[in-house]
C-alpha positions in Angstrom: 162.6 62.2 191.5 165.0 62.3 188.4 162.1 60.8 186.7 159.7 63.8 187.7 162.5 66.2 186.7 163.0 65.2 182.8 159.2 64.8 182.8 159.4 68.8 183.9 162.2 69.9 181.1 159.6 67.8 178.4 157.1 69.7 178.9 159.4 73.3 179.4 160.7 72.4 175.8 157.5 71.7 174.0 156.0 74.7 175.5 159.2 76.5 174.3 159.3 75.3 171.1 155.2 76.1 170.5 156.5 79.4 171.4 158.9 79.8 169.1 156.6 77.9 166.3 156.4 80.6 162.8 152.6 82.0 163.3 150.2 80.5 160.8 150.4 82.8 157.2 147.6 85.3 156.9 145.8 85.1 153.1 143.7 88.0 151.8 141.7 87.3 148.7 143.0 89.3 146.1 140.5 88.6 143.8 137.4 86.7 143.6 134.2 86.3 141.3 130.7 84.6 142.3 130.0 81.4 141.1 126.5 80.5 139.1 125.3 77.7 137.1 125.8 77.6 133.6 122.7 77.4 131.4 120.8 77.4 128.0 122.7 79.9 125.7 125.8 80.4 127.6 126.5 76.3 128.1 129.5 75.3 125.5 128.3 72.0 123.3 128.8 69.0 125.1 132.3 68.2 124.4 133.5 71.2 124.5 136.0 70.8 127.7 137.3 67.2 126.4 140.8 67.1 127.1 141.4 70.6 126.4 143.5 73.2 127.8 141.2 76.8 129.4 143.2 79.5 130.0 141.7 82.2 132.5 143.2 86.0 132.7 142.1 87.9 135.6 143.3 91.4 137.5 144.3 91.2 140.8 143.9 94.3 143.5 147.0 93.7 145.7 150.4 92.3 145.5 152.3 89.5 147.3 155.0 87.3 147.4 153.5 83.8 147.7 149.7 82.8 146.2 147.3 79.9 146.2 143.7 80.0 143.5 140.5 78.2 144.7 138.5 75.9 142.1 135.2 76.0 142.4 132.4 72.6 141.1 130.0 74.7 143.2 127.4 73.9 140.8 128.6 70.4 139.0 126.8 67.1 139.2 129.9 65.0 138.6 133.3 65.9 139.8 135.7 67.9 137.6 138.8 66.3 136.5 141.9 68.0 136.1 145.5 66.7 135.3 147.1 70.0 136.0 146.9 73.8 136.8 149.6 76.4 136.3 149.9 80.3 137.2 151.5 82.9 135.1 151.9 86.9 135.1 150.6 87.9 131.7 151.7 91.3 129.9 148.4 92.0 128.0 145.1 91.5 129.7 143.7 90.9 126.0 146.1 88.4 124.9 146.4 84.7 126.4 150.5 84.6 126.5 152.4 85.0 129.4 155.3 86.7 130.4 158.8 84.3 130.5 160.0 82.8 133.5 156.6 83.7 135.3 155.1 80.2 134.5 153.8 78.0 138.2 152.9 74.6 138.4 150.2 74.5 141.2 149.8 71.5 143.4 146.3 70.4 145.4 147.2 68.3 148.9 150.6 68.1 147.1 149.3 66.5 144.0 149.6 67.8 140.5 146.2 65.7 139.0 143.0 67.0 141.1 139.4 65.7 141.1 136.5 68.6 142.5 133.5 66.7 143.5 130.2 68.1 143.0 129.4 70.8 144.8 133.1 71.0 146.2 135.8 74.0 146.7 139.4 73.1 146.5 142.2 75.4 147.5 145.4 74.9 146.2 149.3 74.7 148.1 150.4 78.4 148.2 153.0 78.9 145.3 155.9 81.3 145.5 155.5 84.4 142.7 156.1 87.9 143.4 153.0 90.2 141.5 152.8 94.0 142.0 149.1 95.5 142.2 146.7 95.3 139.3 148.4 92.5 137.9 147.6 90.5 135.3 147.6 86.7 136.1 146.8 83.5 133.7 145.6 80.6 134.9 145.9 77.6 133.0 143.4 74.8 133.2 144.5 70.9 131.7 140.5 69.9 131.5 140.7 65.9 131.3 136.6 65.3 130.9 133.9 67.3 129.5 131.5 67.9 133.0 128.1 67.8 132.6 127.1 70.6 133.9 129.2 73.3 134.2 130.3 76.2 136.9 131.7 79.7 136.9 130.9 83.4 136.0 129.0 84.3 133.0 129.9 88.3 132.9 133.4 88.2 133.3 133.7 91.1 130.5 136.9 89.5 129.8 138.1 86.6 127.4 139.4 83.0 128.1 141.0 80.4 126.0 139.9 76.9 125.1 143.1 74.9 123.1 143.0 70.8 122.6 145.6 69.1 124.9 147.7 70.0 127.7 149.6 72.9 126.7 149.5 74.1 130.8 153.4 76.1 130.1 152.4 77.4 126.4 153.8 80.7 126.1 150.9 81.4 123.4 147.6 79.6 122.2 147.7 80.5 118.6 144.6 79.7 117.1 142.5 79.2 120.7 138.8 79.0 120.9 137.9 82.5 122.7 134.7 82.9 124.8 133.7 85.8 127.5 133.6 83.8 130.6 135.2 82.0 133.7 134.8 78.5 134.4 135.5 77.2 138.1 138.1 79.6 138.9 136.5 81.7 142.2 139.6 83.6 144.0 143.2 83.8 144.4 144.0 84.5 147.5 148.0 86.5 148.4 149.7 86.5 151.4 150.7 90.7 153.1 147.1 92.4 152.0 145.5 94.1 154.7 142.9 92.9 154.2 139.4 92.4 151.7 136.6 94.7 150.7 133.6 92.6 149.3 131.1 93.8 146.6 127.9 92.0 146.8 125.6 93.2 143.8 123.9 92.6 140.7 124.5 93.7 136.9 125.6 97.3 137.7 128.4 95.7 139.7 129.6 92.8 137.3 130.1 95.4 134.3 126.7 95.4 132.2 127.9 97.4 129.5 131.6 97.1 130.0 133.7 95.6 126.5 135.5 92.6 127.4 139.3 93.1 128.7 138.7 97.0 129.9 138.4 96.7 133.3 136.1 100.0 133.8 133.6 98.6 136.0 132.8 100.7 138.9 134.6 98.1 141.5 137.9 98.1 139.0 137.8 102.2 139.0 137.3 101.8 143.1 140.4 99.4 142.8 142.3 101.8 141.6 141.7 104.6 143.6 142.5 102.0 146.6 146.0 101.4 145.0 146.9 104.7 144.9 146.4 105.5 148.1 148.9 104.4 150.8 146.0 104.8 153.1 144.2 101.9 151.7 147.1 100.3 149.3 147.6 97.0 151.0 143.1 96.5 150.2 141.7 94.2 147.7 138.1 94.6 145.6 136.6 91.3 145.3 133.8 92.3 142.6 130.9 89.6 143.9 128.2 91.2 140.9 125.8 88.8 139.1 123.7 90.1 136.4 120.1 89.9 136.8 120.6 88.6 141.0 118.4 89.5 143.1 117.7 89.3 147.0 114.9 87.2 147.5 115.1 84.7 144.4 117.1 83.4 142.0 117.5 84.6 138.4 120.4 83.7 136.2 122.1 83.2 139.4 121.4 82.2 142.9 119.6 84.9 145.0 122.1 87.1 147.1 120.8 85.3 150.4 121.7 81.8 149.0 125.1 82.6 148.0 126.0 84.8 150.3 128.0 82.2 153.0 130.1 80.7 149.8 130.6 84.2 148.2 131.6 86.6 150.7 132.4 84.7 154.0 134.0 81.8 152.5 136.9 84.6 151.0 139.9 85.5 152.6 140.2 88.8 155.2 137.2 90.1 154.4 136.6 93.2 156.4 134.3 95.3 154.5 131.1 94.6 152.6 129.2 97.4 150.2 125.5 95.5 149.4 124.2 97.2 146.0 121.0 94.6 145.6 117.6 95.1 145.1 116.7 97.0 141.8 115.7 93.4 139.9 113.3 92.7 143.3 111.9 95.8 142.3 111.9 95.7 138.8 110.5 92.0 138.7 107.7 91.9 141.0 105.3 94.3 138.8 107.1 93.2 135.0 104.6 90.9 134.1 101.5 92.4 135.6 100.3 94.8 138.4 100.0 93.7 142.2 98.2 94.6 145.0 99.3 97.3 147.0 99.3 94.9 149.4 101.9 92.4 148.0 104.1 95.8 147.4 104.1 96.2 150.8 105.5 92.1 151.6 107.9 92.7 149.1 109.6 95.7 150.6 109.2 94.3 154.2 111.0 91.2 153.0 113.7 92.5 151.1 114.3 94.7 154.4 114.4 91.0 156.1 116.8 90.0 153.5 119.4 93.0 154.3 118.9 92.4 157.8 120.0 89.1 158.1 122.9 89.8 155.7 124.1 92.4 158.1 123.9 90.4 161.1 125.5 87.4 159.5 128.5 89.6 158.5 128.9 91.5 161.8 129.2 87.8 163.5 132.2 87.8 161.4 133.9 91.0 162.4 132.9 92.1 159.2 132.0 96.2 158.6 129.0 96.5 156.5 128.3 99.5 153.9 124.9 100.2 152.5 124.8 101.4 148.9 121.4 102.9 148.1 119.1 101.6 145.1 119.4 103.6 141.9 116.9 105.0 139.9 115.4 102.7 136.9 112.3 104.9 135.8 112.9 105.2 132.4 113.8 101.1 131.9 111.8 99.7 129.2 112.4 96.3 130.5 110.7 97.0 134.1 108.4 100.0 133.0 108.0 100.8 136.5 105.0 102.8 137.5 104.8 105.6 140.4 104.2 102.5 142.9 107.5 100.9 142.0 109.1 104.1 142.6 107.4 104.6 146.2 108.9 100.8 147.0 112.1 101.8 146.0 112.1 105.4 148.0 110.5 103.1 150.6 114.0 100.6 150.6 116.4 103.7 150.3 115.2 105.3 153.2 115.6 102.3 155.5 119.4 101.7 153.9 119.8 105.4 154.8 118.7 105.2 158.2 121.6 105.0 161.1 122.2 102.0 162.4 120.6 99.6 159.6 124.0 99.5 158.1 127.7 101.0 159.4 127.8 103.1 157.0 125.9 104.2 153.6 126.7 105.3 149.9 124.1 107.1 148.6 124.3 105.7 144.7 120.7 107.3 144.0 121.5 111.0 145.2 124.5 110.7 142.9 123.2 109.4 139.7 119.8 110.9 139.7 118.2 113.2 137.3 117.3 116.1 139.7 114.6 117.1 137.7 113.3 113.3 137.6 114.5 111.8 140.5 112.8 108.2 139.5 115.4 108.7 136.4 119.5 108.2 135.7 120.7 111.2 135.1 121.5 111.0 131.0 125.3 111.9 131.5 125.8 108.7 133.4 122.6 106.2 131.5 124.3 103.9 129.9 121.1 104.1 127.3 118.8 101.8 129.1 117.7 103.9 132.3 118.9 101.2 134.9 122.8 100.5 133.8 125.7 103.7 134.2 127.7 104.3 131.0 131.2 104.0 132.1 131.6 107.8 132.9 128.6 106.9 135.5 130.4 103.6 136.9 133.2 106.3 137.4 131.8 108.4 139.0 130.5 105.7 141.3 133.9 104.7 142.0 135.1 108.4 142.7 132.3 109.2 145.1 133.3 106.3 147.5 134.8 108.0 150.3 137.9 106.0 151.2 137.4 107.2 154.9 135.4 104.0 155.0 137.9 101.8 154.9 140.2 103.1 157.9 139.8 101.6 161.1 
């Protein structure tokens, strides 16, 4: 019996004590960029990442106390090698120095040294570092071999450092090689966000036209708006663009379809999702060479398919799901559409716009639209080659998203 009674008080404690346990932390990604093989002109020499120091510079959307970064080899053949990573706040989103005392050595499965493999995403242990909104963080790469094939985001619009050795706590990189890309780096993730809004898109989201350390693409503008609201304050933007993507297949990147578990439902909190895909679908299919009416029709009814199942796969997640409408590209040199490309592309707006395909819609084409040529940008917001905005049309993009979405 006194056996049978301890037994009792066991199991009263342990189910006490897993009462009492701290709750497990909730991580928002704070930001985030879509990874895509590198290739041809934008591949460094072989070499080029030999023992060598990258340091990354990237704006955040939220604050937080306590942060952990994801590395990415999404697209490597052999694994990547690295003896260290550190975190810093940095003062000057067009400088690589970093601001004193802000410096963070980040550890993977408690190890400093930390190996990718091919194909691989590795989060690392969360890091204590109180950043306010929009901030301005460094991360600081110790690159031990050159890979041979190499990962990350082409259009960053923003600069990164390349300096020989491990120089992880450098205050500066005098001297550095400077190129406009990302390599590996895919998120940072920060604890207290409310959670993330996901941009899934092509060139018009990743900044086609935007100088290098700005920050005026439409989803940084959006940001911004979010942070000064205390409404939507505690939301990030994860900008997911890729220039050139498209829906169905792949271009300089993966097709949306194909990346679309790793880039928006592999993030952290994701609770919104804006789609702006579909103008390079359009644009490709007739670049080349007229097609049959009838392989205009397949095309539409397949990128219809593709939104579909991107929908569906985001609502198993809990995950609300915004519609941004196609915008006009009649004057685009590149695609010279015809008056049949323009009858697909009314054809695609009117199912985005029609309740029930998505939660909710932003009508992109109504806003940016020459009135008197509706298959045309207006010229206030063309960028100057009828299918990108010029920055007064990315914000204008950013203004016209009602913030009403994003309330629930």
């Amino acid at each position: 019996m006194h056996t049978v009674f301890r037994a009792r008080l066991a199991g009263l404690a342990a189910i006490l004590l897993c009462l009492g346990a701290a709750p497990a932390q909730r991580w928002t990604s704070a930001w985030a960029t879509a990874q895509q093989a590198y290739q041809g002109d934008n591949s460094q020499a072989e070499g080029a990442f030999e023992d060598v120091t990258l340091r990354q510079l990237v704006r955040t959307s939220v604050g937080g106390r306590q942060l952990r970064i994801r590395i990415s080899n999404a697209f490597g053949t052999d694994a990547l090698l690295l003896s260290g990573v550190n975190i810093a706040l940095a003062p000057d989103p067009a400088s690589p120095k970093i601001l004193r005392g802000s410096d963070r050595p980040l550890t993977f499965s408690r190890a400093r040294q930390v190996a990718v493999p091919a194909g691989a995403e590795y989060v690392s242990d969360p890091v204590d570092l109180d950043i306010p909104p929009l901030a301005t963080l460094a991360v600081s790469m110790h690159i031990l071999k050159d890979p041979k094939s190499e990962s990350g985001h082409v259009g960053s619009r923003a600069t990164s450092y390349i300096v020989k050795g491990d120089q992880l706590s450098a205050s500066d990189l005098p001297g550095a090689k400077t190129v406009d890309h990302w390599y590996n780096l895919t998120a940072i993730d920060v604890t207290g966000g409310r959670g993330a809004i996901a941009i899934l898109g092509d060139s018009i989201t990743d900044g086609n036209g935007v100088q290098p350390n700005t920050n005026q693409r439409w989803p940084d503008f959006l940001m911004e708006r979010l942070q000064a609201s205390p409404r939507t304050r505690g939301l990030s933007i994860l900008n997911l663009g890729i220039g050139g993507n498209r829906l169905l297949n792949d271009g300089i990147g993966p097709n949306a379809l194909a990346r679309f578990d790793r880039d928006v439902l592999r993030r952290s909190n994701v609770r919104y999702l804006i789609i702006l895909e579909g103008v390079n679908d359009l644009g490709t299919l007739t670049r080349e060479a007229p097609v049959s009416a009838g392989e205009h029709t397949t095309q539409t009814q397949r990128m219809i398919a593709a939104y579909r199942q991107m929908v569906a796969r985001a609502r198993e997640h809990g995950i609300k799901v915004i519609g941004a409408t196609v915008m006009p590209y009649g004057s685009n040199e590149y695609y010279h559409p015809a008056a049949v490309n323009e009858a697909d592309r009314q054809a695609i707006n009117a199912w985005i716009r029609k309740p029930g395909n998505f939660d909710a819609v932003i009508d992109f084409d109504r806003l940016v639209r020459d009135p008197a040529h509706p298959e045309r940008l207006l010229a206030a917001y063309d960028k100057g080659d009828g299918i990108h905005p010029s920055i007064a049309g990315y914000r204008l993009m950013a203004e016209a998203v009602p913030l009403s979405l994003f309330s629930r």
